[in-house]
Structures are given as structure tokens and as C-alpha cells.
N, C-alpha and C positions, 0 to 999 in steps of 0.2 A: 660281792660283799660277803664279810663273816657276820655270822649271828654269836652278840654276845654273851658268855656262859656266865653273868652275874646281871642283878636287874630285873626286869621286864623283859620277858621270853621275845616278848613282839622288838626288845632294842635291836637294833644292827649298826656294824660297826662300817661306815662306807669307805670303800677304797677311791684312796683319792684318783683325780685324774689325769691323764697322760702333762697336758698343761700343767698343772701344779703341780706334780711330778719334777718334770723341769725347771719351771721357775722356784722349787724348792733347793734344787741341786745346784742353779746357777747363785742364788743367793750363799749358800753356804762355802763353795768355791772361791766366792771375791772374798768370803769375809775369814774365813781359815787357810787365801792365800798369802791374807797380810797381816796372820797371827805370829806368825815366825817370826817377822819384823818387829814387832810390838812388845813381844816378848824377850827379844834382846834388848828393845829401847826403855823396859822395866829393869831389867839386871846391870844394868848400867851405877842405879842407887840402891836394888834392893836385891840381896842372897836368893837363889835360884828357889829352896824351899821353900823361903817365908811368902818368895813372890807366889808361888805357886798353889800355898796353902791359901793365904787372902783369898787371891780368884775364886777357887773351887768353896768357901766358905760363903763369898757373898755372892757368888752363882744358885748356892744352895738355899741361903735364905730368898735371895728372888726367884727360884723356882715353885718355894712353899708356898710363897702369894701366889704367884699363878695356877698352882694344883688348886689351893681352895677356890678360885675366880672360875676354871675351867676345866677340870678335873673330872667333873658329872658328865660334861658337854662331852668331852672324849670319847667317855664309857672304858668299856676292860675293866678286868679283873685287877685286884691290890697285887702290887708285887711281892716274891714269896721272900722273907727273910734272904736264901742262899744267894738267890739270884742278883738282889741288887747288892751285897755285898761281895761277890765277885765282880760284876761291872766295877763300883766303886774300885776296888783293891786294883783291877786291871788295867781297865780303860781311864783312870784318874789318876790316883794315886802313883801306882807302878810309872805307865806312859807318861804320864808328863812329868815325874820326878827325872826320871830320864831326860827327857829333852830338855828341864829349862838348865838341867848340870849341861848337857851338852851346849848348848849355846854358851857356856862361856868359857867353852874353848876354839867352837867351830865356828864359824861366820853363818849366818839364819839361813842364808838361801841355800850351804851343804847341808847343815842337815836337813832343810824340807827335804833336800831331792835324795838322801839317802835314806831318810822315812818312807820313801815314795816306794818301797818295796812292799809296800803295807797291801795293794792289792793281790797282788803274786800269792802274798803268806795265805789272803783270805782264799783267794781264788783252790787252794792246795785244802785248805781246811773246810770248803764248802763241799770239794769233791769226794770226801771221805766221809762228810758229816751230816751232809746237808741234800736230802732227793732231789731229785730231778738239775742238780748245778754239779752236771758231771763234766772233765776238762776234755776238750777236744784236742786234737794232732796239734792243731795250730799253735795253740795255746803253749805246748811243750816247748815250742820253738822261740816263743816269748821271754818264757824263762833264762834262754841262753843268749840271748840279747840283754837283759837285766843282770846278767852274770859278768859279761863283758864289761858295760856299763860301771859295773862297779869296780872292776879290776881296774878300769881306766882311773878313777880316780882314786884308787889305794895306791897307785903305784906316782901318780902328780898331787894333785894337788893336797891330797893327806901329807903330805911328806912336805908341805912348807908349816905345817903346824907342830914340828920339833917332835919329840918321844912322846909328845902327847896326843897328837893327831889318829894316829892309828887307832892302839886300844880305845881313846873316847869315840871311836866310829863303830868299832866292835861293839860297847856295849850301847850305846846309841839302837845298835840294831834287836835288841831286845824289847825296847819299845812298841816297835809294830806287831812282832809274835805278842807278848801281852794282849793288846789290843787286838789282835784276831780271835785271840782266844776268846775275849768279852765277848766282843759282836758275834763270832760264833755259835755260843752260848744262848746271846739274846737270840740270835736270830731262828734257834731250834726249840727253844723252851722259852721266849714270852711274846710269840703271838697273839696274845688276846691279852697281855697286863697294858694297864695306863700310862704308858709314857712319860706323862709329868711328873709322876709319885715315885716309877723307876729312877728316871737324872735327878730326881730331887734326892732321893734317900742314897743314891751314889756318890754322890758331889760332895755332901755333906759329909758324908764316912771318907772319900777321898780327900778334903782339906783338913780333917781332922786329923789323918793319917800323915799328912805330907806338914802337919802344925808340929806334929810328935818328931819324925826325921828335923825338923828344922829348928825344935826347941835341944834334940839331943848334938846336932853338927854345926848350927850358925848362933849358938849363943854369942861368942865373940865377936863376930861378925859385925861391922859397922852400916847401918841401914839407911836410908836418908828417903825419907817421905816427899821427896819434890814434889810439885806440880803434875812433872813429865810420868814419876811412878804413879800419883795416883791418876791418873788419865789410861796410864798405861795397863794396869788393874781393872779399871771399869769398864774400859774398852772389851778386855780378854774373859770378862764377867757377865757381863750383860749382853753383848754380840759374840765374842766367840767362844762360850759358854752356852748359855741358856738358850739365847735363838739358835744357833746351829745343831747342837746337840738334841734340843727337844724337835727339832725337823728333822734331822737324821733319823734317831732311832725311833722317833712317830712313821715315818716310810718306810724303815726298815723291817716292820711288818705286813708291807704290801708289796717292795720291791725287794727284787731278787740280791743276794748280799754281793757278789761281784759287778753288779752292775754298778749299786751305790760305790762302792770302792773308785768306781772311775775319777770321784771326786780328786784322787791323790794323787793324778796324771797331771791336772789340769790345776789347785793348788800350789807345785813347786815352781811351773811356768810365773804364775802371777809371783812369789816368794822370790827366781831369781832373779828377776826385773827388779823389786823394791829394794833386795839389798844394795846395788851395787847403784841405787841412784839415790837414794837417802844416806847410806852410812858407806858408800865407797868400798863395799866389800868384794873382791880379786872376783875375776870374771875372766878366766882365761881360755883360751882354745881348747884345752884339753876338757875343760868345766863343762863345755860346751858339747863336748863329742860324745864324752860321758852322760849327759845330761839326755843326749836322745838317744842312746842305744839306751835307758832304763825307759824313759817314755814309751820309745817305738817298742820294748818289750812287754811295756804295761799294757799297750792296747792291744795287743796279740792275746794276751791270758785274757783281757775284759771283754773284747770280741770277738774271738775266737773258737765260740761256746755253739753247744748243739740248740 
């Protein structure tokens, strides 16, 4: 366990346990495997930004309540200005302004599984940045499995999504670098900050940011508040927002950052089951082939370590 540097000398901060360790990782798996889904079945009535800014806006106001309810209980130190506006800018704003524009050109479950390069990135950026999460041989080998993998589908199944499939996969993959870069960050310089008050002061500066993109590109834009949007909102706010995220980065101060990443193997798996049985989205041989040389790659760079 760490002793906290704010408080009462005698606080400590306890690492959680092997068991809840797990049962953190497997809840956050089901419920960010069938965020991808959820997120196309919102942009369906609402613009990728506006959708995107909501979420992160009343993700952040229900975070605030829970920092004040649980906050103390935590412990750690306040997060420093930089740090949660980098998270914000990165992990929020950036990534998912990217993905919810991709999804409405790619079908949910390509781009899960082309996000799903998101451990490879962390795994490279932990071994340059981060002690003792140095890559092993194996691990190298990984990468070139994840390389294949991906050529397999730049070269099929990108190519039924017309002039547009490509480039939206290229920039698509700017998303997970973003994102490595946050968790990175978090995971070298806020070992000892509060968790709740970090995602809360993130989310908030991320839907603010992702309100401003979508107040300057989807003015025009015709939006429709169904039912299915706002279910689809509060779903992507309250579970795959606030629960996941405040259990990721609350562990991601006790567990090692490549190891949490393995979340991103095992999320696409659930994503490309859902699309192709709720909204009929193409599932072909090639998808398939592709889909386990990045998998079988991911788990060589996630386990493959000294």
C-alpha cells in the first residue's frame, strides 16, 4: 500500500485486491464492449459532436456528485491544473471526437478492432517512459502480427467503404496515440491524485471542448432527441463514462499500464459479436482473419513482458 502525501500522515492509500482487480477489469470489458454499439445507435439521430459533448458533460456533472459523496473516502492528493487538462484534451475530447466522427463512416465493431491497437501504442510508450514495464523479445513479435492484421483489412474490407474508408481509418488511428499519451502521463505523474476529481475535471473540460467543435461544424445539422438518443446518452454517461472510467484510472494507480490495456483485446471480441447481430453490420472472412492476427498480436505485447 502507498502512504498518502495529503491528510493525516497515518492515511493510506490500500491497493486493491488481486479479486477486485479482476472483477474491475471484467466489468469494464462488457460494458466498453458494447460502447461502440451504443454509440452508433446514438448517431443515428444526433451529430457525432453534439452526441459526444452531452455524454462527457453529464458524465461530468455525475461525477461531481460522487467526488463530493466519495471523494475523502478515496484520499490522494487534488489533481494539478496540467494534468487533468491534458487527460481531458486527450483521453476525452481528442479520442472520442475521433471515434464518434468515425463511426459514421465505419461500421462499430471496425473501428473497435482498429482502436484495439491502443495496447501495442501503450505497451511502446510504457517501455520508454514508464520503470520497470520494459518490452520483451516476444512482445516485438506481437507487433508484427498487429501489422499484418491491419494490412489485412486496409487492403478488404476498407475498400467496401468507397474514398472514404481508408483516410477515416488513418485518422481514426490517432485516437488510441491521444489516448496513450493521457494514460501515460496519468500513469507517471498522478499516482497519489484522487481519481474522482481527476475524470470529473476531465469530462467536464472534454464536453465543453467537444460542445465548442460541435457548436462551430453541426450548427446546421438536424438532431432528433428520440427516445433511442436519449437512452443512448445515458447509457454512454453513466456506464460507460463514469463507472468505467473512474475504475480504470482509480487501478491504474496500482496496476501496471500494459496489463490494464489488455481490456482492448477483449472489448473488440464483445463489439464484433454485437454489431453484426443487432444492426447487420458485414462480418466477413477476411474481418475475421484480421481481427485475430491484431488480437493474437495484442496478447504477445500484453504478455510477453519480463
Amino acid at each position: 500500500m502507498e502512504r498518502a502525501e495529503s491528510g493525516d500522515p497515518a492515511e493510506f492509500i490500500r491497493a486493491p485486491s488481486v479479486l477486485v482487480v479482476n472483477a474491475c477489469i471484467a466489468v469494464m470489458c462488457l460494458i466498453w464492449g458494447s460502447t461502440w454499439l451504443v454509440i452508433r445507435e446514438g448517431l443515428d439521430d444526433v451529430p457525432p459532436f453534439t452526441s459526444a459533448a452531452i455524454r462527457f458533460i453529464v458524465a461530468g456533472v455525475a461525477m461531481t456528485g460522487l467526488t463530493a459523496l466519495f471523494g475523502a473516502k478515496e484520499g490522494g492528493d487534488a489533481p494539478p491544473t496540467w494534468l487533468w487538462v491534458v487527460l481531458g484534451l486527450c483521453n476525452f475530447a481528442a479520442s472520442y471526437g475521433i471515434v464518434y466522427r468515425s463511426e459514421t463512416i465505419l461500421p462499430s465493431g471496425l473501428v473497435s478492432l482498429l482502436w484495439g491497437i491502443f495496447p501495442m501504442l501503450m505497451a511502446v510508450a510504457a517501455h520508454f517512459y514508464l520503470p520497470g514495464e520494459r518490452l520483451a523479445r516476444a512482445q516485438w513479435l506481437g507487433f508484427l502480427f498487429g501489422f499484418l492484421g491491419l494490412a489485412l483489412l486496409f487492403v478488404t474490407d476498407l475498400r467496401k467503404f468507397g474514398p472514404q474508408g481508408g483516410p477515416a481509418a488513418l485518422v481514426l488511428f490517432l485516437s488510441p496515440l491521444v489516448s496513450t499519451v493521457g494514460n501515460t502521463v496519468v500513469k507517471k505523474y498522478g499516482g497519489r491524485t484522487n481519481s474522482l476529481a481527476l475524470n470529473r475535471n476531465a469530462m467536464l473540460l472534454g464536453g465543453v471542448v467537444l460542445g465548442a467543435l460541435a457548436w462551430l461544424t453541426e450548427r446546421g445539422a438536424h438532431g432528433r432527441w428520440t427516445a433511442g438518443a436519449l437512452a443512448s446518452v445515458a447509457y454512454l454517461a453513466l456506464f460507460g463514462t463514469v463507472l468505467t472510467f473512474g475504475l480504470y484510472f482509480w487501478l491504474l494507480r496500482y496496476v501496471e499500464a500494459h496489463k490494464m490495456s489488455l481490456i482492448a483485446y477483449v472489448t473488440p471480441a464483445i463489439a464484433l459479436t454485437l454489431g453484426p447481430l443487432v444492426r447487420n453490420e458485414p462480418m466477413t472472412t477476411n474481418t475475421i482473419a484480421g481481427a485475430a492476427c491484431i488480437l493474437f498480436g495484442v496478447i504477445l505485447v500484453v504478455r510477453g513482458r519480463h
